[in-house]
Every structure is written in C-alpha cells, then in structure tokens.
C-alpha positions as CSV (number, residue, x, y, z in Angstrom):
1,X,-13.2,59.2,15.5
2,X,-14.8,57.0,17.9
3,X,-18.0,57.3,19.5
4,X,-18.8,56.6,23.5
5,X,-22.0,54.7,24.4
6,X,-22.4,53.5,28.0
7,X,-18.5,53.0,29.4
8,X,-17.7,51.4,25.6
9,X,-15.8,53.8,22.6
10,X,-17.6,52.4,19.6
11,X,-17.0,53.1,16.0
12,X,-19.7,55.6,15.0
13,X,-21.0,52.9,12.2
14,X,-21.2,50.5,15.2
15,X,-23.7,53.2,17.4
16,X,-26.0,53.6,14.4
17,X,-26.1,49.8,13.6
18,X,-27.0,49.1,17.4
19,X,-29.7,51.7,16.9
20,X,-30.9,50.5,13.9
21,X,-31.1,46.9,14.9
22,X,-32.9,48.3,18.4
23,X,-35.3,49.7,15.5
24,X,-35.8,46.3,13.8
25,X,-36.5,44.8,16.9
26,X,-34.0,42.3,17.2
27,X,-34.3,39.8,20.0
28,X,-31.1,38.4,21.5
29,X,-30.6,34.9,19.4
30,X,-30.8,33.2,22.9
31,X,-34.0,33.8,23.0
32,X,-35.1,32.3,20.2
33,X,-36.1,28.7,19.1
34,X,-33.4,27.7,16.4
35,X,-35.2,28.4,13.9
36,X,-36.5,31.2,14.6
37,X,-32.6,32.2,15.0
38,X,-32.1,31.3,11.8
39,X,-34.2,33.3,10.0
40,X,-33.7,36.3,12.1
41,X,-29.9,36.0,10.9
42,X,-30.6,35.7,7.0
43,X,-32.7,38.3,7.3
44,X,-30.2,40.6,9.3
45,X,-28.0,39.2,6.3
46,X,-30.3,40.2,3.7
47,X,-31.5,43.6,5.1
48,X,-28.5,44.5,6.6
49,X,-25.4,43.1,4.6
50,X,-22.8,44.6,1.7
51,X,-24.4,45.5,-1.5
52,X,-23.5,42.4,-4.0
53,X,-20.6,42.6,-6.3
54,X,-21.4,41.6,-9.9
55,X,-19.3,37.9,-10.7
56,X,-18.1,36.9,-13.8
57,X,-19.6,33.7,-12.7
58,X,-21.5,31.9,-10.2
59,X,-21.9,28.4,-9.6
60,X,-23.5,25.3,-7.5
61,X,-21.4,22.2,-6.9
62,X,-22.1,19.4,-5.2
63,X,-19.3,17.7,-2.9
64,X,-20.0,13.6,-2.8
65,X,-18.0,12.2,0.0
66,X,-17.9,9.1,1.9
67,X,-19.9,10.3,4.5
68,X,-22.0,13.5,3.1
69,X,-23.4,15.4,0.5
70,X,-21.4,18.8,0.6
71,X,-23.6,21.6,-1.3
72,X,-20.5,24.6,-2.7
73,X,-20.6,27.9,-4.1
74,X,-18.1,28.8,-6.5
75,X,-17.5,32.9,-7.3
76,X,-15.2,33.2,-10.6
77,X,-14.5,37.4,-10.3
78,X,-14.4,39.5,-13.3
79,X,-10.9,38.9,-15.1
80,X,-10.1,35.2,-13.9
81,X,-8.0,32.4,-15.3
82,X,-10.3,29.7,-16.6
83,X,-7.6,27.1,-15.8
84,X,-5.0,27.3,-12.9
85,X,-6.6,29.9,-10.8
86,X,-6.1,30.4,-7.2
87,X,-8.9,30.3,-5.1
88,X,-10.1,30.6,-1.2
89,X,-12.1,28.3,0.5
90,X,-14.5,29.9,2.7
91,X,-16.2,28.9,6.1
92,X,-19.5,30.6,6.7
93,X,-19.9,31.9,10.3
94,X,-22.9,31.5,12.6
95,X,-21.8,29.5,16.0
96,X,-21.8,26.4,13.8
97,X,-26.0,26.6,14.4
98,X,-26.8,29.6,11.5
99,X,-26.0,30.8,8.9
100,X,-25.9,29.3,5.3
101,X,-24.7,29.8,1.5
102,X,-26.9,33.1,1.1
103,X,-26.2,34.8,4.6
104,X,-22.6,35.0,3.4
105,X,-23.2,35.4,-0.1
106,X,-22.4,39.6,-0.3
107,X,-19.3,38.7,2.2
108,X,-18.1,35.9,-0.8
109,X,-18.4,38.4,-3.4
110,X,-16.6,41.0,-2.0
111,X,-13.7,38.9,-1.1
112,X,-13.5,37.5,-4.9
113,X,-13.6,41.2,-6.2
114,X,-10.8,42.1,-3.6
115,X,-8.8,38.9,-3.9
116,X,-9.3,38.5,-8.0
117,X,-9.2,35.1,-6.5
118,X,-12.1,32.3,-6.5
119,X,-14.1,31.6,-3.5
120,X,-15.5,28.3,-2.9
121,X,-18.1,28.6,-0.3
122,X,-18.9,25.5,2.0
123,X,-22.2,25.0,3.3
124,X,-21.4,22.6,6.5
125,X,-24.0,21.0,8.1
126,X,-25.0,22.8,11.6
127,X,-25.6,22.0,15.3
128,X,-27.6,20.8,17.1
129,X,-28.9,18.3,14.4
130,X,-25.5,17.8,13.5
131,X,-23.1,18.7,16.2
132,X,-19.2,18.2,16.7
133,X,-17.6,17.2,14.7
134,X,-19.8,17.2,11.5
135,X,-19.3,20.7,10.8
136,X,-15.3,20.1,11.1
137,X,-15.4,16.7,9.2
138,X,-17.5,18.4,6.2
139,X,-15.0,21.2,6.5
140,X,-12.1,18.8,5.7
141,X,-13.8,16.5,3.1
142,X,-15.1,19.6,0.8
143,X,-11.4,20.9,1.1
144,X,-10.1,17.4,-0.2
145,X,-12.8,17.5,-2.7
146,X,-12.0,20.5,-3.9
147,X,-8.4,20.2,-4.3
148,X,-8.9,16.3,-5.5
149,X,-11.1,18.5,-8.8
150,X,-9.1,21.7,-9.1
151,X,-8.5,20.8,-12.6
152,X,-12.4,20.1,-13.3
153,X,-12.8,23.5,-11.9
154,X,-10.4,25.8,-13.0
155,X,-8.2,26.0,-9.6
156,X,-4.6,25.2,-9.1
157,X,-4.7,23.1,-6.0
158,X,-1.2,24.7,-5.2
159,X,-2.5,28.3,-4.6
160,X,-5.3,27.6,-2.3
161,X,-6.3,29.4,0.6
162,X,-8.9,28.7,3.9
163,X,-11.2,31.5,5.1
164,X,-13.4,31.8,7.6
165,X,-15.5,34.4,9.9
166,X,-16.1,33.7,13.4
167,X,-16.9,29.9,13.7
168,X,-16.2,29.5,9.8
169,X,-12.8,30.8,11.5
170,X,-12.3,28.0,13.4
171,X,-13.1,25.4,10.5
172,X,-10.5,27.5,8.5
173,X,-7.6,27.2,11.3
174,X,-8.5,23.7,12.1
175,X,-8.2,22.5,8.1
176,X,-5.0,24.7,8.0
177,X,-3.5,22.5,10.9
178,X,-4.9,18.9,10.0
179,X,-3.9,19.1,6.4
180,X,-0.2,20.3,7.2
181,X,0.7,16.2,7.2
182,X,-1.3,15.5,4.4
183,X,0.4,14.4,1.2
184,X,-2.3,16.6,-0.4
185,X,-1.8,20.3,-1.4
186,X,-2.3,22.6,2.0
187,X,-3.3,25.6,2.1
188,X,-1.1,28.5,1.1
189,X,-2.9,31.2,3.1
190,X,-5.6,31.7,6.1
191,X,-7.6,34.5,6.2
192,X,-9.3,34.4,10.0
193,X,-12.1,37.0,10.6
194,X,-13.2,37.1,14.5
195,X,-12.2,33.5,15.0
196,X,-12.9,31.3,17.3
197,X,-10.0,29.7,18.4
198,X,-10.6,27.9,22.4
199,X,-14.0,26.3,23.9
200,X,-11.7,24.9,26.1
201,X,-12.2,28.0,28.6
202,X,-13.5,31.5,28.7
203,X,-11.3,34.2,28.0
204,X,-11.5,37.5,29.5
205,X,-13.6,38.8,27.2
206,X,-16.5,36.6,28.4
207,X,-16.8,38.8,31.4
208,X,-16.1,41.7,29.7
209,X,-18.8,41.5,27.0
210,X,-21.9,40.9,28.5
211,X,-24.7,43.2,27.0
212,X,-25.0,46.3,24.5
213,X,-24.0,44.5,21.0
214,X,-25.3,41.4,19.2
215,X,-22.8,38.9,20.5
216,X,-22.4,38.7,23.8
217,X,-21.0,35.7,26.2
218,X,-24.2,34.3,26.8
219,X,-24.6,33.8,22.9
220,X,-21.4,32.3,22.5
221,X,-22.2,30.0,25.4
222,X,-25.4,28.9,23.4
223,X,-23.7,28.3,20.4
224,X,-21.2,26.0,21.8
225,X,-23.9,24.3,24.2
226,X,-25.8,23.7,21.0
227,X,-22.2,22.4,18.9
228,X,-20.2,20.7,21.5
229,X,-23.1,19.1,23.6
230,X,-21.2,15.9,26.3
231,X,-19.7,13.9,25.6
232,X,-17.3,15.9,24.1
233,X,-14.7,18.0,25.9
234,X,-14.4,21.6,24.7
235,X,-10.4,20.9,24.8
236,X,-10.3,18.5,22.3
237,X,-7.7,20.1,19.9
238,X,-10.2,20.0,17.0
239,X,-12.7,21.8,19.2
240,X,-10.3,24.4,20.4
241,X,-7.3,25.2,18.1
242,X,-5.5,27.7,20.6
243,X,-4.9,24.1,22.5
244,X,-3.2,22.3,19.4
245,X,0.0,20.8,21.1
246,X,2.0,21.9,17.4
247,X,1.3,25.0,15.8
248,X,4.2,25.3,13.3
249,X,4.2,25.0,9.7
250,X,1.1,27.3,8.9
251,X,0.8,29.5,6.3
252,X,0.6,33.0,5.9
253,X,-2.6,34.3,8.5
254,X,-4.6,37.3,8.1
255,X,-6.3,37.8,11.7
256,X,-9.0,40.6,12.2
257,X,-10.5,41.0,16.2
258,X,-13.0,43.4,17.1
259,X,-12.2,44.8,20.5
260,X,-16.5,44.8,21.7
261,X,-16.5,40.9,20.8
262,X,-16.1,38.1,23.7
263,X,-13.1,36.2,21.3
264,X,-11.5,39.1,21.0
265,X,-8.7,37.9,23.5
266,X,-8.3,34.2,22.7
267,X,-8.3,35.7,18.5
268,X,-4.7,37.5,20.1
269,X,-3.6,34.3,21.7
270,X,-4.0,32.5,18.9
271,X,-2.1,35.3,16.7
272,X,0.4,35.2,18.8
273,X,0.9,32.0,19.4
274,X,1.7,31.4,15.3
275,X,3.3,34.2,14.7
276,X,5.9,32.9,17.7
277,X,5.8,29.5,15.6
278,X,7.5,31.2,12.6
279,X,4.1,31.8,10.7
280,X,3.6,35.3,9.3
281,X,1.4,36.8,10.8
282,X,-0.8,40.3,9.8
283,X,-2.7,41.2,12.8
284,X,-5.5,43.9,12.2
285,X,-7.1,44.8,15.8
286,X,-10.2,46.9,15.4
287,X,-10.7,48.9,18.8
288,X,-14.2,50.5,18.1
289,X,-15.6,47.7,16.7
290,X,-18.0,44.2,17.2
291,X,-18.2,40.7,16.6
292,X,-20.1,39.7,13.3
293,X,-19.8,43.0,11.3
294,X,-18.9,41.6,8.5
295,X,-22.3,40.0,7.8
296,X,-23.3,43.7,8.9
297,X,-21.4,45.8,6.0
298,X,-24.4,47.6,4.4
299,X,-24.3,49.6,7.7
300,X,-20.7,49.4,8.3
301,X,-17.5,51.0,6.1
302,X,-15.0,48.5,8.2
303,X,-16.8,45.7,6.7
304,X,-15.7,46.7,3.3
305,X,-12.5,48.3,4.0
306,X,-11.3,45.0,5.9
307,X,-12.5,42.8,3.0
308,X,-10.2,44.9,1.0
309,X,-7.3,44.3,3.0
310,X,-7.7,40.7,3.5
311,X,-8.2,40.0,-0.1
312,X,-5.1,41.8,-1.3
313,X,-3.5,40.3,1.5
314,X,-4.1,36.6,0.2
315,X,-3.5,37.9,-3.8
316,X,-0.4,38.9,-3.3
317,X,0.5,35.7,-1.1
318,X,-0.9,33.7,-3.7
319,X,1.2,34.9,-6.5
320,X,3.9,34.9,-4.3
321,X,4.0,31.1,-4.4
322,X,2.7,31.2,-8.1
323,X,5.8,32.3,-9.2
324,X,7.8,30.0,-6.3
325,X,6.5,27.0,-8.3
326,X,6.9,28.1,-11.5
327,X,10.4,29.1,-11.1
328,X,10.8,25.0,-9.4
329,X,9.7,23.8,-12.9
C-alpha cells in the first residue's frame, strides 16, 4: 500500500520518515557549511539508521599506496571461512562530500549477515578538499590492495564483488569497468544501490524532483559542484559511466532505483544499457520510494528487505563462480 503526499504516492515508511526528519529539524544539506553537512548526515546515520548486526569480527586496515593512505573496514559475518572467503568491496555514499566509515557502518553489517560474505569498506577521501578524481583513484588502488592481500586477509581474490550506494555507486561501476583489462582478478559481482551513473547531463528526474524529500536536484547539483569543480568536464567517462564508449564484459549487476530520487532515470539507462551488453542484469525499481533510504533503515522496512535481496543476490553469484574455478582445477 502506498501513501499520497502532495501529487507524489509515497511508501508509508517514506511519509513518517519525512515527518520525522521535519521533526528533527533537518535543514536542506545546501544550506549548510560542509561541515556542518557532515555532521548533520552521521547523525541522521546514527539516529536514524538499521539497528547493527553482531559480526564475528571487525577490523581496521590500512591501505598504503603510491599516492595515499587508504583507511578500510573489514566485516567477517558469523560462520565465515578464515581463508578463501569471498568478500564485497563497498563504496560509502554521500555525493563524494559526506559520509564516512561509521555512517555506513549498520548498512556494512547488514549486507555481511545477508551476503555471509565479507565487506571491506573504503573510506575515500571527499570533495572539495579532494575532488575528482581522488575519490575514483582511492577507489581503484584500495581494490588493487585488497585483491594484491586476499591471502593476508582471508579473501579469495577470485570471488570478489564491488558495492556501492548512490555516489559509492558510481565508484563501484567505475572499478567494475576499469579493471575489466586488468590482468588482476575483477570483480565477479556489482551490487549498485541508487547509483549515480551520468554528470554529464540532467536527466528527467532533475526536473521532476525538486522539493518534498531529502535529495533533491539542487543537492545533487551541489554535490557535483563541490566534486567535479572546472576544469573537468562532467563527461569524462570516469566522471559519468552511462557515457563509457564500451560497456561489455561486466559482471553480474544488482541495480536498486527509488522512483522519488533525481537518478532514478539515468540508474535505468544505465541498467539497460548492460543488460543490452550481455551483462545480467536484476533490476529492482522501488515506486514509493527515495533516494538515500538505505542510510535511513531504522525508519524504513525497504532498507532491510532490499539489503536482503542484494546480499543473497551476490552469495549465490559468488558460489556460482566458486565452484566454476574449482571445477577448472
């Protein structure tokens, strides 16, 4: 059953959080200093998120590359392998400007329980101190890291998986299609929450989705004014997957869009797009719901319930090309 607010049919979860965020006295993020927007999003996080889900383990890592030091979270859920484990690598959301380890710590959690999989959480540096393309470059250099230690860590480096929500979604798709012509391992599975796939051009949910939810079109405009300042062009492929000239050879995609959310368009075109490439796709649509309710699943059922499917989604990928390789040897 959905619920009508205004000219919109919301889930009924979604009416109470917007009334319960009205209540907490949330301003817009555009209004806001950056740090100010910061802190108003770990606490949303905090206040507002999933309940955490007991690990068997939980650990800090440090990532020493060339050119940063890349600070990791790694989940180990109840019942995992100590050695040859497969494991998701997972791209925080936030516009590339908030967002951190902790705000997506419940979200990490969850996904582990779901998945029986490890999560290794990747804490990027953010715009504007760092814009385009440090959050992509620390994106690709903790996934090289981790798969260059998989054996230090526990992980088979040939059943690894990207994740992502919202901009972590675009880090996710963009190390899915750099490291296709790598001679390391690639990923096996992409699990794309509300991504953002184009800053190359509005789609029409930009004018669509103006007011009356958290994320609007203005505050996507301020995130990528803030991560893609001149002189870069928003349709540099890295920038703006949708735009990649090559999109075949990806692995398996789980895709979630929310239908109140400004990416909810390009997030189809870049579904479709794959799927048309030969990837397989599994496109869930979510009609009554809104960007960023995820981060928003103490308040929220579809948080949990889409957690659920995503993680058995990648599992049973996972073991799929578990046995693929071990019937090679």
């Amino acid at each position: 059953m959905e619920h009508a607010r205004g000219s919109a049919i919301y889930d009924p979860d979604v009416t109470r959080m917007l009334s319960t965020l009205a209540a907490q006295g949330r301003r817009p993020l555009t209004e806001q200093t950056i740090a100010e927007a910061r802190e108003t999003y770990r606490t949303s996080c905090r206040v507002n998120g999933l309940r955490p889900v007991p690990m068997q383990s939980v650990t800090e890592f440090i990532a020493r590359c060339s050119d940063a030091a890349i600070p990791l979270r790694f989940y180990r859920p109840e019942g995992s392998p100590e050695r040859g484990a497969a494991a998701l690598i997972f791209f925080h959301g936030g516009g590339w400007v908030i967002g951190d380890l902790d705000t997506h710590d419940p979200i990490c959690r969850y996904l582990a329980h779901a998945s029986k999989c490890c999560i290794v959480a990747v804490d990027y540096r953010l715009a504007p101190e760092h814009p385009f393309p440090a959050a992509l470059d620390d994106a690709l250099n903790a996934y090289r890291w981790i798969t260059a230690n998989a054996a230090e860590l526990g992980l088979d480096p040939e059943t690894l998986g990207v994740a992502g929500d919202s901009a972590g979604g675009a880090l996710a798709t963009s190390v899915a299609l750099e490291m296709r012509e790598s001679p390391i391992p690639h990923p096996k599975v992409q699990l794309l929450f509300y991504p953002v796939t184009d800053l190359s051009s509005e789609s029409a949910g930009y004018t669509r989705i103006t007011q009356g939810v958290p994320i609007v079109a203005d505050t996507m405009r301020w995130f990528r004014n803030h991560y893609l300042p001149l002189p870069h062009h928003p349709q540099e492929v890295r920038a703006s997957p949708l735009r990649a000239a090559n999109v075949q050879g990806l692995p398996p995609a789980f895709i979630v869009t929310a239908r109140h959310d400004p990416l909810y368009e390009e997030g189809i075109a870049y579904a479709r797009r794959i799927e048309a490439a030969g990837t397989c796709v599994t496109h869930l649509s979510l009609g009554g719901q809104t960007h960023g309710f995820l981060t928003l699943g103490g308040l929220m059922e579809a948080a949990s319930i889409t957690l659920d499917l995503a993680g058995r989604t990648a599992a049973l990928w996972l073991s799929f090309i578990k046995r693929e390789n071990k019937a090679r040897l």
